[in-house]
C-alpha positions as CSV (number, residue, x, y, z in Angstrom):
1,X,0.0,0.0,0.0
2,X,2.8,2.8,0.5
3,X,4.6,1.1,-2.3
4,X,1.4,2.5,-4.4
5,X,1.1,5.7,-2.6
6,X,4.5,6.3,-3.3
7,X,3.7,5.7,-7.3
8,X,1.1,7.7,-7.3
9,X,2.7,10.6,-5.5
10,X,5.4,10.1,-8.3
11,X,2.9,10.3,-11.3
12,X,1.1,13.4,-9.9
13,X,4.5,15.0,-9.4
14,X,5.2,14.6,-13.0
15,X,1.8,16.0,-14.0
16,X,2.4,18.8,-11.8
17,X,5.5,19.6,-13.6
18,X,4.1,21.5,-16.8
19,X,3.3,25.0,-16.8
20,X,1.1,26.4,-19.1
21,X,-0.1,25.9,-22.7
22,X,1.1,28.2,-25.5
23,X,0.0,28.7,-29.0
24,X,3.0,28.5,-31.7
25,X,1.4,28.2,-34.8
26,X,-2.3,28.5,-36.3
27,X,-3.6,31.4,-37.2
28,X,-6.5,33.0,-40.0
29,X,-4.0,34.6,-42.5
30,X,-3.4,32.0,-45.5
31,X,0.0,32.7,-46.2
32,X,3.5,32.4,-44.9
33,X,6.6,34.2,-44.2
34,X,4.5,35.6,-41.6
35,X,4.7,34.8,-37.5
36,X,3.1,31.1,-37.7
37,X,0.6,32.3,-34.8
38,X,-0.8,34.0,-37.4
39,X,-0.8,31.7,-40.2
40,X,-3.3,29.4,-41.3
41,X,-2.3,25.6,-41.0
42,X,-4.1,22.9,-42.5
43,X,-4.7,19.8,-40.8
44,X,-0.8,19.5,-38.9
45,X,0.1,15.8,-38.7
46,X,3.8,15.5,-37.9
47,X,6.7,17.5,-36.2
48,X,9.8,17.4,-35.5
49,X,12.6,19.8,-34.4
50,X,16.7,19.8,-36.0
51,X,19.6,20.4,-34.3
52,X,19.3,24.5,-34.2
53,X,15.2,24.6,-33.7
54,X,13.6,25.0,-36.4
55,X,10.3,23.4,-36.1
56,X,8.9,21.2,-39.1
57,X,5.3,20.5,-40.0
58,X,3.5,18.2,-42.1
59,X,0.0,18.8,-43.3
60,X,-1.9,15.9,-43.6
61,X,-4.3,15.6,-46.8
62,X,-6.0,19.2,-46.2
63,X,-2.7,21.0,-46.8
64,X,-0.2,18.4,-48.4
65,X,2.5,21.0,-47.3
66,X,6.0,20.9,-45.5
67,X,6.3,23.7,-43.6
68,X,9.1,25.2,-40.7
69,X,8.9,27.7,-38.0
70,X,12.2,28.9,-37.4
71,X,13.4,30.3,-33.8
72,X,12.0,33.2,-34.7
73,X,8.6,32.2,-34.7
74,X,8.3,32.8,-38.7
75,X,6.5,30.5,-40.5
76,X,8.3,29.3,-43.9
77,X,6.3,26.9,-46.9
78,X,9.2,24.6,-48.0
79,X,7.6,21.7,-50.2
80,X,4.1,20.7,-51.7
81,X,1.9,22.9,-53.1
82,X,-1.0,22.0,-51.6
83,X,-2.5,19.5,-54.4
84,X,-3.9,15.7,-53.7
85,X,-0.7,13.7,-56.2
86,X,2.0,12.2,-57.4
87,X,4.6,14.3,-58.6
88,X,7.5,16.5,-58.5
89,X,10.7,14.3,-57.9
90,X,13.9,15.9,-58.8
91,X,12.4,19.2,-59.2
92,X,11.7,22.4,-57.5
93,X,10.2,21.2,-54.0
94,X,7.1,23.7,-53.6
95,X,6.3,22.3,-57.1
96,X,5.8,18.8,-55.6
97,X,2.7,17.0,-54.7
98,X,1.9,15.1,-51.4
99,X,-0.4,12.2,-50.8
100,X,-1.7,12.6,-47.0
101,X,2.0,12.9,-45.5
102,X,1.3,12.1,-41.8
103,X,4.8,12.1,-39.9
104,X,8.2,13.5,-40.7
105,X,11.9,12.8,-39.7
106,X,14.9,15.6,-39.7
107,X,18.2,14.3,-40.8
108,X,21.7,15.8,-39.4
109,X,22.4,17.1,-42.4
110,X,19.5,19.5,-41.9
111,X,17.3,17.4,-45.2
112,X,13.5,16.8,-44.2
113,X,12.5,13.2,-44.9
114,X,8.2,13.1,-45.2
115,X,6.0,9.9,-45.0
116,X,4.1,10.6,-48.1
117,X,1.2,7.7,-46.7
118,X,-0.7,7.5,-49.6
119,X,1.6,7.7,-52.2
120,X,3.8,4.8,-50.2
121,X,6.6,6.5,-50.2
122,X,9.1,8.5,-48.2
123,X,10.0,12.0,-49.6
124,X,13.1,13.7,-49.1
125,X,13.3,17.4,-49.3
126,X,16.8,18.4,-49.8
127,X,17.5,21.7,-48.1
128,X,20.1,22.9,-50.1
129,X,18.8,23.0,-53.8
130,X,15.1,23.3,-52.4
131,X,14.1,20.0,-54.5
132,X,12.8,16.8,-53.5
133,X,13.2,13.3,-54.2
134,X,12.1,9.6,-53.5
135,X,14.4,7.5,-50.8
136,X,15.2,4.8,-51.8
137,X,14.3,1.1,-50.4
138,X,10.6,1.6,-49.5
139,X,7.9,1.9,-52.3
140,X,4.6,0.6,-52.0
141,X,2.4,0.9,-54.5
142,X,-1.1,2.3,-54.0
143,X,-3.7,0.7,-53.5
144,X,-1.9,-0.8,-51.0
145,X,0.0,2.3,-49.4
146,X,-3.7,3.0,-47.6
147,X,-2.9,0.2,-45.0
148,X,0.7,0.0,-45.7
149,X,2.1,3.2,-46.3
150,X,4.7,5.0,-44.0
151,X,2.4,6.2,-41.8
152,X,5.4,7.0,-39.0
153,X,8.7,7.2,-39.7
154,X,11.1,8.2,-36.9
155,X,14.9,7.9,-37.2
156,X,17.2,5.4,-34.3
157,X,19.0,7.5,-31.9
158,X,22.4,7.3,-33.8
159,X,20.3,8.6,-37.0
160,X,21.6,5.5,-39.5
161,X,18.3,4.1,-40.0
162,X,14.8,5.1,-40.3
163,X,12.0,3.2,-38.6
164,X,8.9,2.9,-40.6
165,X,5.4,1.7,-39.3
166,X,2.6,1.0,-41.8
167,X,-0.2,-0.6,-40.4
168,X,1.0,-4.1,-40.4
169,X,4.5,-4.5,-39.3
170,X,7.2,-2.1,-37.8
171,X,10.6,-2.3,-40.2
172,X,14.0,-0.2,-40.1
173,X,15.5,1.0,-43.3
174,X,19.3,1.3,-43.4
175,X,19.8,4.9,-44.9
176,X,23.2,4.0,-46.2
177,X,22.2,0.4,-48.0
178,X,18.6,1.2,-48.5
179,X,18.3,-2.4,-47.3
180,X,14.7,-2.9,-45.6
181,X,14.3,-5.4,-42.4
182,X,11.0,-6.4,-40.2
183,X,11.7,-5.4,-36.7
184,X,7.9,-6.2,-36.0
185,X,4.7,-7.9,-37.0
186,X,4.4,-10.7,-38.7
187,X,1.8,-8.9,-41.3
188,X,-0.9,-10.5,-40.0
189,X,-3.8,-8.8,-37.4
190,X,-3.6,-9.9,-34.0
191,X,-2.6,-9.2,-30.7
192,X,1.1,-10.2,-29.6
193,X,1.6,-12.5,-27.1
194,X,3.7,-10.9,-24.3
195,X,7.4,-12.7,-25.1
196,X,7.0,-13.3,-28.1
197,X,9.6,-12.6,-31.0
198,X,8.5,-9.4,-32.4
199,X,9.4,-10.1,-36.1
200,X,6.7,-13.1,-36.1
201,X,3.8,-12.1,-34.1
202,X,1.1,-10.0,-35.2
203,X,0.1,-6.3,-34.6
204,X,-3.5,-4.6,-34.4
205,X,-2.4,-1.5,-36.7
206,X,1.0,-0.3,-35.8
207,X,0.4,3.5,-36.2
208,X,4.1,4.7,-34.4
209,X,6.9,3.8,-33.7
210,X,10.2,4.7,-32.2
211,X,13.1,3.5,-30.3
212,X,14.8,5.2,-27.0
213,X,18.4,5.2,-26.2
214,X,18.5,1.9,-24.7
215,X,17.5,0.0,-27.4
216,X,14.0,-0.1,-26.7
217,X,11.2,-0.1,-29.1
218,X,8.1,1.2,-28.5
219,X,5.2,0.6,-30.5
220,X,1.8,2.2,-30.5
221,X,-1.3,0.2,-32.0
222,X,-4.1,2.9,-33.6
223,X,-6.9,-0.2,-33.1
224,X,-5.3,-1.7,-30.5
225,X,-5.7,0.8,-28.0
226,X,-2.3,-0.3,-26.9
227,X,1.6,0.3,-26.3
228,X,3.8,-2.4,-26.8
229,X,7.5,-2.4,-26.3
230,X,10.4,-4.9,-28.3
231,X,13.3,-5.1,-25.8
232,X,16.5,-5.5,-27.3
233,X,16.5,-9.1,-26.9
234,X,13.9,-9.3,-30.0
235,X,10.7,-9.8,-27.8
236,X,7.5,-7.9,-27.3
237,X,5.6,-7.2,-24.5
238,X,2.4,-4.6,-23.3
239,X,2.9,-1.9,-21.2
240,X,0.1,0.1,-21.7
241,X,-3.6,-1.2,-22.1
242,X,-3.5,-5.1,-21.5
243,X,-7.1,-5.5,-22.2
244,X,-7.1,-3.9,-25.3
245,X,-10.3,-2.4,-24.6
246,X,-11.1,0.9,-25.9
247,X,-11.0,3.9,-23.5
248,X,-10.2,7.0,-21.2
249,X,-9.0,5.4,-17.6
250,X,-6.4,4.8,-15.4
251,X,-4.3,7.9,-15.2
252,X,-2.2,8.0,-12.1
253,X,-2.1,4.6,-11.9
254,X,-1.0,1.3,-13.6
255,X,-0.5,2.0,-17.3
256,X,-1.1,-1.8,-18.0
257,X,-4.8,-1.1,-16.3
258,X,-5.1,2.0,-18.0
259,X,-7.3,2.0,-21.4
260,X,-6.4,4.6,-24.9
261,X,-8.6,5.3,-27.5
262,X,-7.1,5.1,-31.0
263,X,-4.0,6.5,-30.5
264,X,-2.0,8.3,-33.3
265,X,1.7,8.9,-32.3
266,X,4.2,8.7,-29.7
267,X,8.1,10.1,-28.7
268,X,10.2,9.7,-26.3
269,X,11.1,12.3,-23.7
270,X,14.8,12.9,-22.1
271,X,13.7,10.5,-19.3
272,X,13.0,7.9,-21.9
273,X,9.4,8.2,-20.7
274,X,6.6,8.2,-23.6
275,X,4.7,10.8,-24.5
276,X,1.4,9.4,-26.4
277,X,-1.0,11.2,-28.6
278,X,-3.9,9.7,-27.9
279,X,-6.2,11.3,-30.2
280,X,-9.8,10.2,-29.9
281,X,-9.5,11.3,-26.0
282,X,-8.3,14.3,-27.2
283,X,-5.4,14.1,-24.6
284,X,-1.7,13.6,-24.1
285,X,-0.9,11.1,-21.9
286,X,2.9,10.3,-20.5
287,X,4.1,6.6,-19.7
288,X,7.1,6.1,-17.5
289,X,9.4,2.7,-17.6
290,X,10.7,3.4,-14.8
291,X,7.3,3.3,-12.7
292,X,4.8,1.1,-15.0
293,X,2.1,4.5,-14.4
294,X,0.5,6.7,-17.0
295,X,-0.3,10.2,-16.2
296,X,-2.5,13.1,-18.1
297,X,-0.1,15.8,-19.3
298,X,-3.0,17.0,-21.6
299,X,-6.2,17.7,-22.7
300,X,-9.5,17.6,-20.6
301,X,-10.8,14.2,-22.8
302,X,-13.6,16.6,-24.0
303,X,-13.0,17.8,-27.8
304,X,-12.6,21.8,-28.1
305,X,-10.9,24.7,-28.2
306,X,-10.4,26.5,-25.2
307,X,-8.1,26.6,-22.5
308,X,-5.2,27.9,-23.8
309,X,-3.0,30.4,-22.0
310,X,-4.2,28.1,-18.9
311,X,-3.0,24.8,-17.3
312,X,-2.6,22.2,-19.5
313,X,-4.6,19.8,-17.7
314,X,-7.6,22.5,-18.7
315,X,-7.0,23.3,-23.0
316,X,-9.0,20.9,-24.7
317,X,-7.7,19.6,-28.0
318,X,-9.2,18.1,-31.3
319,X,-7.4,14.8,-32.2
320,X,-3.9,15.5,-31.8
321,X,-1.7,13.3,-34.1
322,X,1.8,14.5,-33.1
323,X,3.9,15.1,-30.3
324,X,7.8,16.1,-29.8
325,X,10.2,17.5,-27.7
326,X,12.3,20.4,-27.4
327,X,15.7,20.4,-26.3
328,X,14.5,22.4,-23.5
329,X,12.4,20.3,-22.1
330,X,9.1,21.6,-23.6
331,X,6.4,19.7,-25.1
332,X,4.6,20.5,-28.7
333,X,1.7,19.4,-29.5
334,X,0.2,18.8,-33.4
335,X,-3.6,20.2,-32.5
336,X,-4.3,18.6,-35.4
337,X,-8.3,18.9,-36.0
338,X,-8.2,22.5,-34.6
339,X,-5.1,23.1,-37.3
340,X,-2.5,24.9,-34.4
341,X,0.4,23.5,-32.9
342,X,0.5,24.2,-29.4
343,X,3.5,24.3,-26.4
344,X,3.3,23.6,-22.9
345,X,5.8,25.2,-21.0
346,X,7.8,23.6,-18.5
């Protein structure tokens, strides 16, 4: 009993930590090279940060754009222009046309790589020409890029390989070989049997996934409500949600009690805690290793707009579909069906 206390003293600590919500980006004016809090965004899926700050944004199928906010707060349009299609490889990259990108991944060398889902592909926007190309080693032709295009992509902590989740398996593409390996699901529907090699048991929709710096990967299931994590020993097991059951409980307590509803995306914090976008709640929602809890860091679990400028535990969201990290500590937030990217504020 003061074993649990003791927990749950820990998680509401943790909660207690943020500060306030902020609005970086989404605005009424339909045009950029203007402050992004006053730009108009369109449906923001992914985000990611580089190494000096800017902030990267991609529009899901509204917007079809690839966008940064630099540390300025100025909101740039770098790639897409804004058309449903196919097109544009080796040419000029706001020229190009998108597909429903959902996620993104930043590369050290300061290129943009973009899930393009639905054309089952990942696009890279080369910074320094302004032009975009296909990478190489993952094509999926459509129709079948609707359940098993890139949906996440996330690069490993050393940055050599990209890991891509597409609705059936989790895979990691070697950047330097293009060579393509199953890391997990076995393509098949199903949940996993807790030790189970990850590579041949089956996932319920692997919507993200990404990998902390101990070798962990974790993966989060969109229709099966769930977290799992592959140690680095190969095998899977639940951490979050072992029912499977679709839901809103259990923050505060154990995470493997604790019940998600369709969740969209996930990263990893500098604790190596997991932050989860758990969209149809309309929340955020923290998992820590190191104490098996879940914890609310936010949303109210009601869909809407207000509360912002106020605790975090108070601004309701809309489906948020991405979530990332600042080096300083602070917590963004893809607002996704109310189209603004929001910060809360250590």
């Amino acid at each position: 009993m003061v074993t649990r206390l003791f927990l749950l003293a820990l998680a509401l600590a943790a909660g207690a930590r943020a500060g306030r919500v902020e609005l970086v980006a989404g605005g009424s004016e339909d045009r950029t090279g203007i402050p992004a809090v006053q730009a108009a965004l369109r449906e923001p899926f992914g985000v990611e940060f580089d190494a000096v700050g800017n902030l990267y944004l991609a529009e899901m199928v509204s917007g079809n754009r690839l966008l940064r906010i630099d540390p300025r707060g100025i909101l740039t349009h770098l790639s897409g222009d804004g058309t449903v299609g196919d097109a544009g490889d080796g040419g000029p990259a706001l020229a190009a046309r998108f597909n429903g990108p959902h996620n993104l991944a930043v590369l050290p060398d300061g290129d943009v790589l973009l899930g393009d889902t639905w054309n089952g592909r990942v696009r890279r926007f080369h910074a320094g020409s302004g032009t975009v190309s296909s990478l190489p080693g993952f094509n999926v032709p459509p129709p079948a890029a609707r359940t098993n295009g890139p949906y996440c992509i996330t690069l490993t902590p050393d940055a050599r390989e990209l890991v891509i989740a597409d609705l059936r398996r989790v895979q990691v593409l070697n950047l330097a070989t293009s060579r393509l390996r199953v890391v997990a699901g076995n393509g098949k529907k199903g949940v996993p049997a807790d030790g189970a090699m990850a590579a041949d048991a089956p996932l319920v929709d692997p919507r993200a996934a990404a990998y902390d710096r101990r070798g962990n990967l974790y993966i989060l299931e969109r229709n099966g409500h769930a977290l799992r994590v592959v140690g680095p020993d190969g095998r899977i097991r639940t951490v979050v949600n072992a029912t499977g059951a679709k839901g809103a409980t259990g923050d505060g307590g154990p995470a493997l009690a604790a019940t998600l509803n369709g969740p969209k995306h996930l990263c990893i914090d500098r604790d190596d805690a997991v932050l989860i976008a758990d969209a149809e709640n309309h929340l955020v929602r923290r998992y820590s290793p190191s104490t098996g809890l879940i914890t609310r860091v936010a949303g109210t679990g009601k869909k809407g707009a207000a509360g912002v400028g106020g605790p975090p535990e108070e601004c309701e969201l809309n489906r948020p579909h991405g979530v990332t990290v600042h080096r300083d500590g602070a917590l963004y937030i893809t607002d996704s069906y109310n189209h603004r990217v929001l910060r809360i504020v250590p």
